[in-house]
GURO-244754 format. One record per residue: residue number from 0; x, z, y of N, C-alpha, C in turn. Coordinates in steps of 0.05 Angstrom, whole numbers, plus 5000, padded with zeros to 4 digits. Each point is the difference from the previous one (the first is absolute). Layout:
  resi  n.px  n.pz  n.py  ca.px  ca.pz  ca.py  c.px  c.pz  c.py
   NUM     X     Z     Y      X      Z      Y     X     Z     Y
...
REM end
This chain:
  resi  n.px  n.pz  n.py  ca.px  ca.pz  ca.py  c.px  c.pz  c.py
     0  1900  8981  6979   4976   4987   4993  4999  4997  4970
     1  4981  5006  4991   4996   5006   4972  4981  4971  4989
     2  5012  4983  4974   5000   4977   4999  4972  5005  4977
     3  4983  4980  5007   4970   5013   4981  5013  4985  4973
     4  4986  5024  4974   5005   4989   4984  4995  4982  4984
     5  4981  4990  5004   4995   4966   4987  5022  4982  5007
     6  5008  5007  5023   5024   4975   5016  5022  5014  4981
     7  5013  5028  4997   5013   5007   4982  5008  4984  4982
     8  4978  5007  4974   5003   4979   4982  4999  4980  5000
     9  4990  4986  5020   5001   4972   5001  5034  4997  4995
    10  5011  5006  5017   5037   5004   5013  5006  5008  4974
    11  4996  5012  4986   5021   5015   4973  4993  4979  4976
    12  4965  4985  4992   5008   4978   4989  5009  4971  5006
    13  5012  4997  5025   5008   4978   5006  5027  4998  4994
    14  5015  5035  5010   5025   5012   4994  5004  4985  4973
    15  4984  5012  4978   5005   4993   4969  5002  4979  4987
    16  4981  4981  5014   5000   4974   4997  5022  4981  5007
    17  5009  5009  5025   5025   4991   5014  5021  5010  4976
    18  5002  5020  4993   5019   5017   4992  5008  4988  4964
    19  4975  4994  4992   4998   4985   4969  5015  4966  5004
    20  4988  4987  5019   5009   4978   5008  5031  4999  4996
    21  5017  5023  5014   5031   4993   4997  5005  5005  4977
    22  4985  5009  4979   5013   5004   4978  5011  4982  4980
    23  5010  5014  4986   5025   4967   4983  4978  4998  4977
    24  5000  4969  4994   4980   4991   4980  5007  5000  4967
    25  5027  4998  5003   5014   5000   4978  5036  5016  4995
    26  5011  5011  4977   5028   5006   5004  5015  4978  5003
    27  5018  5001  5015   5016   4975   5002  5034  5022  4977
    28  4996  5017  4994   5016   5008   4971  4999  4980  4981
    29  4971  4990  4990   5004   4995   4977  4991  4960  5011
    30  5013  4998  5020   5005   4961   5004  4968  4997  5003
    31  4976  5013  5012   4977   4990   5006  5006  4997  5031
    32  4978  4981  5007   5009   4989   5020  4972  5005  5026
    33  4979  5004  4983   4985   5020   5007  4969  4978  5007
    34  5005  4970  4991   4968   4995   4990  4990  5008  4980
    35  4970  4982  5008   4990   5005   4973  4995  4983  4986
    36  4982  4996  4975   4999   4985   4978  4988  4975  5017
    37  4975  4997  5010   4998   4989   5015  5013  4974  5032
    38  5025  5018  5003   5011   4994   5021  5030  5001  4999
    39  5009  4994  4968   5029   5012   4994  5019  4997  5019
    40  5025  5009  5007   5021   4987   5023  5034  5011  4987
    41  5012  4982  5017   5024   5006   4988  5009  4992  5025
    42  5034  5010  5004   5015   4999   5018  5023  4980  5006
    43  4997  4983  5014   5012   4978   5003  5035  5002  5004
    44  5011  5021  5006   5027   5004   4997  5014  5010  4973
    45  4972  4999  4981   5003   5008   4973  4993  4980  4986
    46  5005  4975  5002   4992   4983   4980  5026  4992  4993
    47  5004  4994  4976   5020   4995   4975  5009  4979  4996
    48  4973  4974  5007   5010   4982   4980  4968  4979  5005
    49  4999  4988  5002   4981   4966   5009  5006  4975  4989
    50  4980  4993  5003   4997   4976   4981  4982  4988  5011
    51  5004  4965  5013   4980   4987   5009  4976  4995  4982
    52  4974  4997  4997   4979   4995   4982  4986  4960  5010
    53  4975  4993  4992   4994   4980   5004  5000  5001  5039
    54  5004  4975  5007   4995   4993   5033  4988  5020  5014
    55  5021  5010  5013   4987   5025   5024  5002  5021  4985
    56  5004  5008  4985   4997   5031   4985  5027  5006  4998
    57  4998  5033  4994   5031   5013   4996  4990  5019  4981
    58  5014  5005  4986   5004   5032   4987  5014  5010  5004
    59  5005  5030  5000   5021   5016   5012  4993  5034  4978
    60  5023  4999  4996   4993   5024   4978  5022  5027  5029
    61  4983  5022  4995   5012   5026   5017  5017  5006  4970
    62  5006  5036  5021   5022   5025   4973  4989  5004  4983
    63  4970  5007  4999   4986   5005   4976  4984  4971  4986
    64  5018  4984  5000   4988   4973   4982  4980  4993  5002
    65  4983  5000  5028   4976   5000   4998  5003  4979  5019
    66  4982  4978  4986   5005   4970   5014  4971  4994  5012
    67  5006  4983  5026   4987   4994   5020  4992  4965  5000
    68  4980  5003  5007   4999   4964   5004  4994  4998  5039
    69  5015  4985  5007   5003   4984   5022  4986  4972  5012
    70  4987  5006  5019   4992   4968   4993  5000  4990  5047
    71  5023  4977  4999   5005   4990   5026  4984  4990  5013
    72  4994  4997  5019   4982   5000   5020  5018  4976  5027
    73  4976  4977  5005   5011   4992   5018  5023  4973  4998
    74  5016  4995  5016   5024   4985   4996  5023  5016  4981
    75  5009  5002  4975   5018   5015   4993  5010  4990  4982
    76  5011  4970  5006   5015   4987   4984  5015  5004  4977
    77  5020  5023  5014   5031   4995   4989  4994  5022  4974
    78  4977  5024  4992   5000   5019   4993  4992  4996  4968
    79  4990  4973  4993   5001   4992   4975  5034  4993  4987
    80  5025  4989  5019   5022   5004   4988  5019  5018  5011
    81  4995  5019  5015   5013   5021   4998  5013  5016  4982
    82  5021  5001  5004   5023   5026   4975  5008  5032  5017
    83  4984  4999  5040   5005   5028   4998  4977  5000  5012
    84  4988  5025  5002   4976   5006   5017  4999  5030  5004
    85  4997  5005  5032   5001   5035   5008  4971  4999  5015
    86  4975  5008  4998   4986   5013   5008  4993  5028  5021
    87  4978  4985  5016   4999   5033   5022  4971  4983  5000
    88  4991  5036  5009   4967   4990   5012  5000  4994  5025
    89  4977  4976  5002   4989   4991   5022  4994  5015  5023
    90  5007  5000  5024   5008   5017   5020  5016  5019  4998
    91  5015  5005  4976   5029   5021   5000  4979  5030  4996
    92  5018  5024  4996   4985   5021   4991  5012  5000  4982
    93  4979  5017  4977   5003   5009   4973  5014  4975  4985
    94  5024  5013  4978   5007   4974   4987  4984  5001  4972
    95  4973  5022  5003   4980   5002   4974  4980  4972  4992
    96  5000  4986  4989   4986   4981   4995  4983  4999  4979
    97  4971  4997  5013   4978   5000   4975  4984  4977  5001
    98  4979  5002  4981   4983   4981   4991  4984  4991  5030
    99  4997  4981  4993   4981   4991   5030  5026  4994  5032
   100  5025  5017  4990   5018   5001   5039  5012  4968  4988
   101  5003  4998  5029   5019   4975   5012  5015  5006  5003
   102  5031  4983  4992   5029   4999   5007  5009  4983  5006
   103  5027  5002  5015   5020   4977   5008  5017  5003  4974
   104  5001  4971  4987   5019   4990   4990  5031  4990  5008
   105  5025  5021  5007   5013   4982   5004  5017  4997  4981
   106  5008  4963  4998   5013   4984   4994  5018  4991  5011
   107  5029  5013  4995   5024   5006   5013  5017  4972  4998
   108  4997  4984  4977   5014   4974   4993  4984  4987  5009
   109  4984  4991  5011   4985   4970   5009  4991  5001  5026
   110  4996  4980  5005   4996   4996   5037  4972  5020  5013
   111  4983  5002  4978   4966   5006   5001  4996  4980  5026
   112  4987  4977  4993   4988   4986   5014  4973  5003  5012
   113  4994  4998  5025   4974   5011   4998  4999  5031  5009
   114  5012  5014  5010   5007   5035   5004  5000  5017  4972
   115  4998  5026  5000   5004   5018   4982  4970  4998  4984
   116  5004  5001  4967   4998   4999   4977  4974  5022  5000
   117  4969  4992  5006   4993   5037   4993  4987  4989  4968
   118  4997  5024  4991   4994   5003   4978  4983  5022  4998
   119  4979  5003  4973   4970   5026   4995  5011  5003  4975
   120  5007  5027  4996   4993   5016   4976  4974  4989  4986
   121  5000  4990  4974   4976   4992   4989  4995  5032  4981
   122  5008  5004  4988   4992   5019   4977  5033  5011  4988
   123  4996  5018  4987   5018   5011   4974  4989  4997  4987
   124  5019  4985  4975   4988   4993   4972  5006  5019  4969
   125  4976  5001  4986   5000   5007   4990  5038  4995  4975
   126  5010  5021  4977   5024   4993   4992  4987  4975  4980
   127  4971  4999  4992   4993   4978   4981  5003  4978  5022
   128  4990  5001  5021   4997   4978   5011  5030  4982  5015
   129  5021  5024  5000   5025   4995   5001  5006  4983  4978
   130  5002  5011  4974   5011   4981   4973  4978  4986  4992
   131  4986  4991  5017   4984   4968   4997  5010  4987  5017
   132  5014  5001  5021   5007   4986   5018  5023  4982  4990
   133  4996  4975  5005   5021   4984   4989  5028  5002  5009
   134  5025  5004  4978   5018   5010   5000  5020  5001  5031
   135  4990  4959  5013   5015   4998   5017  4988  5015  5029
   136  4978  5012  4995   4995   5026   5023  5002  5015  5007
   137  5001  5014  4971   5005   5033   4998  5022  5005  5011
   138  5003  5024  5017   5027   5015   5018  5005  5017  4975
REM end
């Protein structure tokens, strides 16, 4: 049975579309992580180095020094005096974290009162907006 060809092409650009979709957004050679300016993200098994900020907030700088603001959500006591903090996204998956996703905070030293710690990617900050940040925040 010979398939008409309108339906054809229908099938071959859906093929393409499908086929563009898997494609990689960015090199992960050169430490991109594959947002965009818009929607920057970094990888939460790659962060370096944190620093609590004012009530409820975190900073967390990734490999490529590119620092993140945090901001807690909810009951999340203990995460303003925290000294460790390991991150995963909310429902598990990708450990890619961008602007706008939700994470579990965990806080390995303290009871977390209240259940697990989530926390929203607020933004990546600019490096000016990094060295305006008052000294005791900056990661």
């Amino acid at each position: 049975m010979k398939t008409p060809a309108p339906t054809l092409a229908l099938l071959l650009a859906l093929t393409g579309v499908l086929a563009a979709g898997c494609a990689p957004t960015g090199t992960m050679e050169d430490g991109s992580t594959g947002g965009t300016p818009s929607r920057p993200c970094f990888y939460a098994d790659q962060v370096v180095n944190f620093q609590n900020g004012p009530t409820g907030t975190v900073y967390v700088r990734g490999l490529r020094s590119q620092v993140f603001e945090l901001s807690a959500a909810g009951s999340c006591r203990d995460i303003d005096n925290a000294n460790v903090i390991g991150l995963e996204a909310w429902g598990g998956g990708s450990n890619r974290l961008c602007a706008g996703d939700w994470a579990v905070a965990h806080l390995p030293e303290t009871r977390q009162i209240g259940g697990p710690c989530r926390v929203q990617v607020v933004r990546a900050l600019t490096a000016a907006e990094v060295e305006a940040l008052d000294p005791r925040y900056r990661p």
